[in-house]
N, C-alpha and C positions, 0 to 999 in steps of 0.2 A: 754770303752772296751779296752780291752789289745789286738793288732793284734800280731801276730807272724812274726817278722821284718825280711824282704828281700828285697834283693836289683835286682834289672835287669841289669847288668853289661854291661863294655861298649861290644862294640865288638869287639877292642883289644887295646891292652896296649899300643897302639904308634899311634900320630894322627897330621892332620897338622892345624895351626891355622885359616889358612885364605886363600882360592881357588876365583880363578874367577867364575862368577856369573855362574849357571849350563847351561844356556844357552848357555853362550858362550865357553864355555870349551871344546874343540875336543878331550880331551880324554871322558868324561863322552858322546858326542856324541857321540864316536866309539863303544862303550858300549852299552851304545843302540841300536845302527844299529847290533851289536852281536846277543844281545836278541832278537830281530826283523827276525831275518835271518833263528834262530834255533826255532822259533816260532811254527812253521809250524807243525813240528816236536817230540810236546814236550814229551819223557818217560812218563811222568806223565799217560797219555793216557791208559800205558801198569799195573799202578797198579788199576786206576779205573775197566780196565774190569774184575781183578782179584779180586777187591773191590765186585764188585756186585754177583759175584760167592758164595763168602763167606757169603754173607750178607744171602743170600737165601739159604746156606746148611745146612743140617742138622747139627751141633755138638754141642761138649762140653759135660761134666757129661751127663747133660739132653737133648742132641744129639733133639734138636730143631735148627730152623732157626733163624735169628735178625727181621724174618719179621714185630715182631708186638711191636718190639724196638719204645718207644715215644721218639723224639728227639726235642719234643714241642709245634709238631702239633697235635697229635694225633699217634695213634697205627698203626704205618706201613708206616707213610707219612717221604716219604726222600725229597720231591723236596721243596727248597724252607727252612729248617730247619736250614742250615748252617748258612743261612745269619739273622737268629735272633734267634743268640746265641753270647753271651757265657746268659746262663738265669738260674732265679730260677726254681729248679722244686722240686715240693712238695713231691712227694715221694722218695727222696733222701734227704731231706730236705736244700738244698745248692746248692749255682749260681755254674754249671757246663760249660764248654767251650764243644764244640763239641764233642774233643776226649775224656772227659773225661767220657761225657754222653754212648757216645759208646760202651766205656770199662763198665759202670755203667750197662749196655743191658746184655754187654757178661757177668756179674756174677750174673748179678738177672735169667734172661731169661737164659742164657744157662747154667749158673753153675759152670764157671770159678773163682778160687779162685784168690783174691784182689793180695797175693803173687804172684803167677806166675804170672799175669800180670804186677805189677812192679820191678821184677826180671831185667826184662832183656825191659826195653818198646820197645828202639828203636833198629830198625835191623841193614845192613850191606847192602852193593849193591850186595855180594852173593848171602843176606836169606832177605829180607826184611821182616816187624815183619805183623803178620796179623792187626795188627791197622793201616797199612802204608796204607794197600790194603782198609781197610774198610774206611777210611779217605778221599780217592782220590776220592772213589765210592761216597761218603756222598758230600763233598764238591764241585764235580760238577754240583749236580742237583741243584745247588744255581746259576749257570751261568749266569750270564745276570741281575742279580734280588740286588736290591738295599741290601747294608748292614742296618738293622733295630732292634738293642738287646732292647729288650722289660725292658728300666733303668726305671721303676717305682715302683717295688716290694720293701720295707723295705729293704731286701735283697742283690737285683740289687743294689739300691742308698749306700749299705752299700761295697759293695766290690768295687764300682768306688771309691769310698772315699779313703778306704783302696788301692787302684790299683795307684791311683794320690799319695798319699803319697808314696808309695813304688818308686817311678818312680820319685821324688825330692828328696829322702833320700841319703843322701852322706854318705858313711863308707867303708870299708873293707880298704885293703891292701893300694889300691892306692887312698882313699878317693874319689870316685867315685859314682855319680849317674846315672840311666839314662839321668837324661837330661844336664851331660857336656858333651853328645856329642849329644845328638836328641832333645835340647833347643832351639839350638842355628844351625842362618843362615850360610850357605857356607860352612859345615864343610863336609869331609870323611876321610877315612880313606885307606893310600895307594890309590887305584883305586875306592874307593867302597864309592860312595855321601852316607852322613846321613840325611836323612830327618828331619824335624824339627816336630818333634811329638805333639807340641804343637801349630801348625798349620793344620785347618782345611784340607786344601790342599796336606800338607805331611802326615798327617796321615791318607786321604783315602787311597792314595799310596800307604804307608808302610803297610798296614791292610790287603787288597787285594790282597798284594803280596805271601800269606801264605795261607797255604803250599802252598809250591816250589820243584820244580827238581831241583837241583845243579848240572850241568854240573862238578864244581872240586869235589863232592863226588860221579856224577853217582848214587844218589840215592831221593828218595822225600822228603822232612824233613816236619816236623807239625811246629805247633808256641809254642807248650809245648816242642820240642827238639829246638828251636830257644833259648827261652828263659835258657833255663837248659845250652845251650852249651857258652851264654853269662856271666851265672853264670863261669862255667868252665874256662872261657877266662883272667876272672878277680882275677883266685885264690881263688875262694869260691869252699865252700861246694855247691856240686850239690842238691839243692831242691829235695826234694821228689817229685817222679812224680805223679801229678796230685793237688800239694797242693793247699791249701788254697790261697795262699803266689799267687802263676803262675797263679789262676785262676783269680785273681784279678787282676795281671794286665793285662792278656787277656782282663779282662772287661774295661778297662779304654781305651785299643785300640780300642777297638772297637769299644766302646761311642763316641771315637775322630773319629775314622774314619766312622760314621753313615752320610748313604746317600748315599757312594760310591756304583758305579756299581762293582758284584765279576767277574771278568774273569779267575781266575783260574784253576786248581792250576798255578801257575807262572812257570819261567821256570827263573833262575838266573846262574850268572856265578859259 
């Protein structure tokens, strides 16, 4: 089968070879004790209650609610959805990541066209996009609850494939893969540790950590504008939102990081 080739870029174009062990490191401590402090606190809070507003109003062409949006469980069930996805679902016919199901809601169920959805997906810390809101709402009734994407479908086992390949593929500009920076032990980037994705351990981490608040953007980011802005970083062409391409390797994270507890959304520098 011929996939349609992409790469997950690093997340930026300058890095250092070799840090002391993360434990021992007092800048990657201070970092933490950061995140720790603003914890308490986190915006995120302010899209989920705006998330669940929306979820439940009436609009769109067909000015209906998302109530009876299947996100895997069943018609209307949010709790607990997030964290076994990204998955196949038959009446889309295709492994979808959370938001991508969500938006799939907003144009079957309310009648939103595919274009104006990927016009413009991600918002601004002015106007955030209504999928910030509905994301934040979705993704924290998974709190607490193990990460579990159901990889057994033809389907599932076909985009982890595809998701692992995209995620060793070396190309573009700066002959780059995901994994010359997230293969490999001890590395970040300026202030920012990379996890080792190819580690049990690092990629429950790095999985859970998404969506996140960004304190330097003041705004909540998905793992479909993670990835797209990693595209970006590296001099590619930004993916189309919601491809094929992003949904696979959402599912490959996710597979890596199965088992983790979800606590977010996160709250990052």
């Amino acid at each position: 089968m011929k996939y349609r080739i992409a790469i997950m870029a690093a997340l930026a174009v300058t890095w250092t070879g070799s840090v002391l062990a993360q434990a021992k490191d007092p800048t990657i401590a201070g970092i933490e004790k950061y995140r720790e402090m603003l914890g308490d606190d986190n915006p995120a809070e302010l899209y989920e209650a705006r998330g669940e507003i929306l979820w439940k109003k009436a609009a769109g062409p067909k000015n209906v609610s998302l109530e009876k949006c299947d996100l895997g469980l069943g018609p209307g069930v949010v709790k607990g959805a997030y964290a076994k996805t990204p998955r196949y679902f038959g009446d889309a016919g295709r492994v979808m990541d959370i938001e991508s199901r969500i938006n799939w809601c907003r144009e079957t169920i309310q009648g939103f066209s595919t274009a104006d959805i990927v016009k413009k997906p991600f918002g601004s810390a002015d106007k955030p996009s209504e999928i910030e809101d509905l994301l934040a709402y979705v993704v924290t009734a998974s709190k607490g609850m193990k990460i579990s994407p159901p990889n057994s479908h033809p389907k599932e086992l076909e985009a982890f494939a595809l998701g692992e390949a995209l995620f060793h593929l070396r190309a573009g500009p700066y002959d780059f893969s995901c994994g010359t920076c997230h293969a490999v032990d001890g590395m970040r980037i300026r202030l920012q540790e990379l996890p080792n994705l190819t580690k049990t351990a690092d990629a429950k981490g790095a999985y859970t950590g998404w969506p996140a608040y960004r304190v330097s953007t003041s705004r909540l980011h998905s793992m479909q504008w993670r990835i797209n802005d990693c595209f970006r970083q590296q001099r590619f062409p930004e993916p189309k939102y919601m491809s094929e391409s992003v949904n696979a390797l959402i599912t490959f994270l996710a597979v890596m990081g199965e088992g983790a507890e979800y606590k977010g959304p996160a709250l990052k520098r």
